[in-house]
N, CA and C of each residue as an Amber inpcrd file, in Angstrom:
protein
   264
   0.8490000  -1.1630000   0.0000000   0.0000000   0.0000000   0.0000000
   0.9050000   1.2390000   0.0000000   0.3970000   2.4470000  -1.0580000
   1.3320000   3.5590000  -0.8590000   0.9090000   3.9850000  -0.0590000
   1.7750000   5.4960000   0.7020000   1.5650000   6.2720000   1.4000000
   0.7270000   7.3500000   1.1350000  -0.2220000   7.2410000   0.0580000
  -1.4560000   8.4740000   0.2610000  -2.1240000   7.5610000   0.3930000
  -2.1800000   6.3160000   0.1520000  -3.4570000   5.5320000   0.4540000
  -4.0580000   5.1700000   2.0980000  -2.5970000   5.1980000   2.7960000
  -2.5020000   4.9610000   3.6010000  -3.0880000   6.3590000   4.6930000
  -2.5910000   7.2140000   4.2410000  -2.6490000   8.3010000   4.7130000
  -4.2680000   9.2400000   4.6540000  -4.6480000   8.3000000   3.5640000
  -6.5100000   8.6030000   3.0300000  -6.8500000   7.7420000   4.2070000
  -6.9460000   6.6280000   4.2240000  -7.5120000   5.8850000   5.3500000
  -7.3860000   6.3040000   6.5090000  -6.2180000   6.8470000   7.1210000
  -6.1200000   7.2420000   8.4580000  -6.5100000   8.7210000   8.6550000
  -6.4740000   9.2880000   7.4360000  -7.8850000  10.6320000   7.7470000
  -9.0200000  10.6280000   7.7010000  -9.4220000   9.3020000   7.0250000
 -11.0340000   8.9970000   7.4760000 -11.7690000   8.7280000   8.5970000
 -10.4700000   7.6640000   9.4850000 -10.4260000   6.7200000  10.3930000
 -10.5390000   8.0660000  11.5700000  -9.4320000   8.8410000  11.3620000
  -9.4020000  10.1330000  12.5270000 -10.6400000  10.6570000  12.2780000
 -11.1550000  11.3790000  11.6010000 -12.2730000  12.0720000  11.2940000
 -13.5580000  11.7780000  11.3220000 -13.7660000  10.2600000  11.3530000
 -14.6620000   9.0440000  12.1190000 -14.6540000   9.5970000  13.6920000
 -13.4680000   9.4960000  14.4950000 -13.0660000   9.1800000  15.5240000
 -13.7840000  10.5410000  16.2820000 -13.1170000  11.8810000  15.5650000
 -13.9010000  12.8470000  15.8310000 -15.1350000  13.2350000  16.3500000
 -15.7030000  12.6910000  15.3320000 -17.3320000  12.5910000  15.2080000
 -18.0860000  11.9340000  16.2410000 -17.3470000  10.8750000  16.3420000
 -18.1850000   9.9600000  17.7350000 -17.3790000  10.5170000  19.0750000
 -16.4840000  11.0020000  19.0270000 -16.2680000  11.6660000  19.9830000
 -17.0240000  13.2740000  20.2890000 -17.5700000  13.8390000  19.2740000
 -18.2370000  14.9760000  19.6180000 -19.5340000  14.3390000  19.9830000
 -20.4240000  13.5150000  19.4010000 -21.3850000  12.9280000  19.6060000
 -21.1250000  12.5210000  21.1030000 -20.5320000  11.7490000  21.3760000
 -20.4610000  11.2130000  22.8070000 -21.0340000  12.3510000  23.9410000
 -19.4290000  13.3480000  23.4240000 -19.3790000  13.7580000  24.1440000
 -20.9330000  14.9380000  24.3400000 -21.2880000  15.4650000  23.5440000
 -22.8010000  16.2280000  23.7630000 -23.9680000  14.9820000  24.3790000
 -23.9850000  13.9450000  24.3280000 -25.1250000  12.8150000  24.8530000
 -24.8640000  12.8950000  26.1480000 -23.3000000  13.0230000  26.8230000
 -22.8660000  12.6920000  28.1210000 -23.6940000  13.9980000  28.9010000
 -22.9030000  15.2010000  28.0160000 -22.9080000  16.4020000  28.9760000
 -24.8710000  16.3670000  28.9950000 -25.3970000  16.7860000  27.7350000
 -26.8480000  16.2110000  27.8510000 -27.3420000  15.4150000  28.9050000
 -26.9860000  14.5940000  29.9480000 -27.3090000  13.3710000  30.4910000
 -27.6330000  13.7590000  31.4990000 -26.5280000  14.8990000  31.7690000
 -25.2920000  15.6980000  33.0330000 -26.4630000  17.1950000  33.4280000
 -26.2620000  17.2500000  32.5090000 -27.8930000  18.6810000  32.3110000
 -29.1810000  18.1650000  32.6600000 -29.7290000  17.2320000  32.1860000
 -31.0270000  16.4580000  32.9300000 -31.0830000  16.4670000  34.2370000
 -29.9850000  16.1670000  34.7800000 -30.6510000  15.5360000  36.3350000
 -30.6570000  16.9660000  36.9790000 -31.8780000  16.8750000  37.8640000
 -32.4680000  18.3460000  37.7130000 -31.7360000  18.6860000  39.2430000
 -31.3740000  17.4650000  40.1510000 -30.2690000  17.9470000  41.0960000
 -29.5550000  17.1710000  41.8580000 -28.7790000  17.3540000  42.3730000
 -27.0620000  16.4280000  42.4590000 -27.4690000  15.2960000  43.4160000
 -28.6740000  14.9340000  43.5360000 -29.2560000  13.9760000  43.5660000
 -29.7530000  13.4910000  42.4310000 -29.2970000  12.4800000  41.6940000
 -30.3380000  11.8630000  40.2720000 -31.2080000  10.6090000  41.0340000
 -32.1180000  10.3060000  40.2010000 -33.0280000   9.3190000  39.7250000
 -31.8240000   7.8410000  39.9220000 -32.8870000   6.7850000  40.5030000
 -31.8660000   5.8870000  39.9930000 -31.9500000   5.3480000  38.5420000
 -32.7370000   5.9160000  37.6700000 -32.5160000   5.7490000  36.4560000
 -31.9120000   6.3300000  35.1330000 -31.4970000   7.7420000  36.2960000
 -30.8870000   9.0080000  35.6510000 -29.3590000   8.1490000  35.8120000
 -28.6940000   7.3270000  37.1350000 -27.4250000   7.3970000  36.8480000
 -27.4140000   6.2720000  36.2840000 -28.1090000   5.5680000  36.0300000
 -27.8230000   4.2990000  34.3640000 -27.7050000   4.7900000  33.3150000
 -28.5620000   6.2650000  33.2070000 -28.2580000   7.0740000  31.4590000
 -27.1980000   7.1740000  31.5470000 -26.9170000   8.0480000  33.2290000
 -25.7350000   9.0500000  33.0220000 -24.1660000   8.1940000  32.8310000
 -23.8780000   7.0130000  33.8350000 -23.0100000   6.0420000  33.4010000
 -23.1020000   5.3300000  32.2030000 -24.0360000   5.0590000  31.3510000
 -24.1430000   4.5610000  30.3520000 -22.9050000   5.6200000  29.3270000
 -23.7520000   6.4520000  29.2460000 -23.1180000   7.9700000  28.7450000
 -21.9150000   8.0690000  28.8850000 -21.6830000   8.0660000  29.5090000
 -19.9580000   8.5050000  30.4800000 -19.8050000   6.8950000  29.6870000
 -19.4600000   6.0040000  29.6720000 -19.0520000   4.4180000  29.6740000
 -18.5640000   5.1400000  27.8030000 -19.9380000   5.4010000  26.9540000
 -19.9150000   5.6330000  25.6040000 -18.3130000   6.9220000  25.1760000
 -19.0490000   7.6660000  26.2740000 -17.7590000   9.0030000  25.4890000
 -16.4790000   8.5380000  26.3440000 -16.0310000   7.6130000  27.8320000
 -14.9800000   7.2060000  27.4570000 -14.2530000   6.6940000  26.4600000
 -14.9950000   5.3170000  25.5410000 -14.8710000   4.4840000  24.8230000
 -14.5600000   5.5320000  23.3800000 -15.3300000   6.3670000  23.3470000
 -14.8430000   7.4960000  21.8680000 -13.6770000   7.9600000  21.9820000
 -13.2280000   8.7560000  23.2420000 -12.6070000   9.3200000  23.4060000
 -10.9110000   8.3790000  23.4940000 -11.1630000   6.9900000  23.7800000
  -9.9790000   6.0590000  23.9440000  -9.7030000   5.8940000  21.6950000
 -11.1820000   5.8050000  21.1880000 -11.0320000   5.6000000  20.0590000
 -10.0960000   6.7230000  19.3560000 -10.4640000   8.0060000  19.6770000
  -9.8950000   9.3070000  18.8780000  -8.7670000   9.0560000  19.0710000
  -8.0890000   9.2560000  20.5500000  -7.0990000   8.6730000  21.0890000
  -5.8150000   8.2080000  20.2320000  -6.5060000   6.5480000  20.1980000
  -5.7950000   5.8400000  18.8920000  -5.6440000   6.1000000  17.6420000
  -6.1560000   6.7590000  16.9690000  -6.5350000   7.1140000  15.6200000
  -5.7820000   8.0640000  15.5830000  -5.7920000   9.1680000  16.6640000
  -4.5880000  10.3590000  16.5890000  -2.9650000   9.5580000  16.7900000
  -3.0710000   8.6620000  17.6180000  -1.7550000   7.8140000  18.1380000
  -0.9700000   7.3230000  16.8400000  -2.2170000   6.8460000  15.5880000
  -2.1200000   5.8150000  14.7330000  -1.1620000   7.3040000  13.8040000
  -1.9880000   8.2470000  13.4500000  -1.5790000   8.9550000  12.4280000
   0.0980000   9.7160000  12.8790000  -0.1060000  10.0190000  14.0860000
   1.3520000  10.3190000  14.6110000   2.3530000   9.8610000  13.9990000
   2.4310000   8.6840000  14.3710000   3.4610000   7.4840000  14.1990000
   4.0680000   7.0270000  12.8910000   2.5510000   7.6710000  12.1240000
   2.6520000   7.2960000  10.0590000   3.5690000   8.5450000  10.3140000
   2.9660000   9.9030000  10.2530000   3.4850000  10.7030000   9.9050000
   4.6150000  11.2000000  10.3670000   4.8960000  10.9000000  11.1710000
   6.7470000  11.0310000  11.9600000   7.6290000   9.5330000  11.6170000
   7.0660000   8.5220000  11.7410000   8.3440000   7.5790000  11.6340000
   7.7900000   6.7750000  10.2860000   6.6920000   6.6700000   9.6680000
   6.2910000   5.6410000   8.5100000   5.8260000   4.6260000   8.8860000
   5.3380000   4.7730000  10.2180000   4.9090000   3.0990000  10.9250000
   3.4920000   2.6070000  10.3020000   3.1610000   1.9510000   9.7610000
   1.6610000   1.4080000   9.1950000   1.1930000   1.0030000  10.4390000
  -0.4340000   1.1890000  10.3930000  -0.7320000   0.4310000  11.7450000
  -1.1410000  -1.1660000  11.4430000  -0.8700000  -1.9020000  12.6040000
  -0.9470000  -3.3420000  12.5260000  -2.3110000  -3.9400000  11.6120000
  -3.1180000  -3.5780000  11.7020000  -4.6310000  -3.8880000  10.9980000
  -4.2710000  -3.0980000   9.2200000  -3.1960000  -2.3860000   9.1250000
  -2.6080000  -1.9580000   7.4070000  -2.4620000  -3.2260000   6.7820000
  -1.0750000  -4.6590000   7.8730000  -0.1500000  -5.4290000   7.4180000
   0.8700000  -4.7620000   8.5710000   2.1150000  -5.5410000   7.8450000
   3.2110000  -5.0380000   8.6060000   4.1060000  -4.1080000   7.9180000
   4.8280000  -3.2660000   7.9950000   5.7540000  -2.3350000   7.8190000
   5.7090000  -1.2520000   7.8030000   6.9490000  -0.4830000   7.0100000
   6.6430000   0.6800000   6.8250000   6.5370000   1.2120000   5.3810000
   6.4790000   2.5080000   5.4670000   6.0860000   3.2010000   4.2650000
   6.8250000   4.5350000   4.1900000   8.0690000   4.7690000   3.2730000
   9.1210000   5.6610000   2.7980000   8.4290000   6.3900000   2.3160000
């Protein structure tokens, strides 16, 4: 695989990552705004951990995806799910 191909994929992959990370993150804070006071519902803190559980999990995703493109773009490292190597 060349290196724009490579480099197309991992700006999709980031820009994916983005997205569910903004999403997350507005559902969480949303969740966070409902409970009408610092006492919730016990069904408010199943949204609200649910929530929180989701925009950790985005936020570990962006994470990687930023980790992934780093690594292309400073050393040529493909990420493991590319194949193996690198790319000059």
């Amino acid at each position: 695989m060349d290196r724009e191909s490579v480099l197309k994929i991992l700006k999709v992959r980031l820009s994916a990552a983005q997205q569910r990370n903004l999403e997350a993150s507005a559902r969480f804070n949303s969740m966070v705004a409902e409970v009408p006071s610092s006492v919730p519902f016990p069904d408010s803190v199943t949204r609200v951990e649910d929530a929180a559980q989701s925009y950790r999990k985005a936020t570990r995703e962006l994470r990687d995806a930023q980790g992934q493109m780093t690594k292309f773009l400073l050393s040529g490292v493909v990420p493991d799910d590319f194949g193996s190597g690198y790319v000059n």
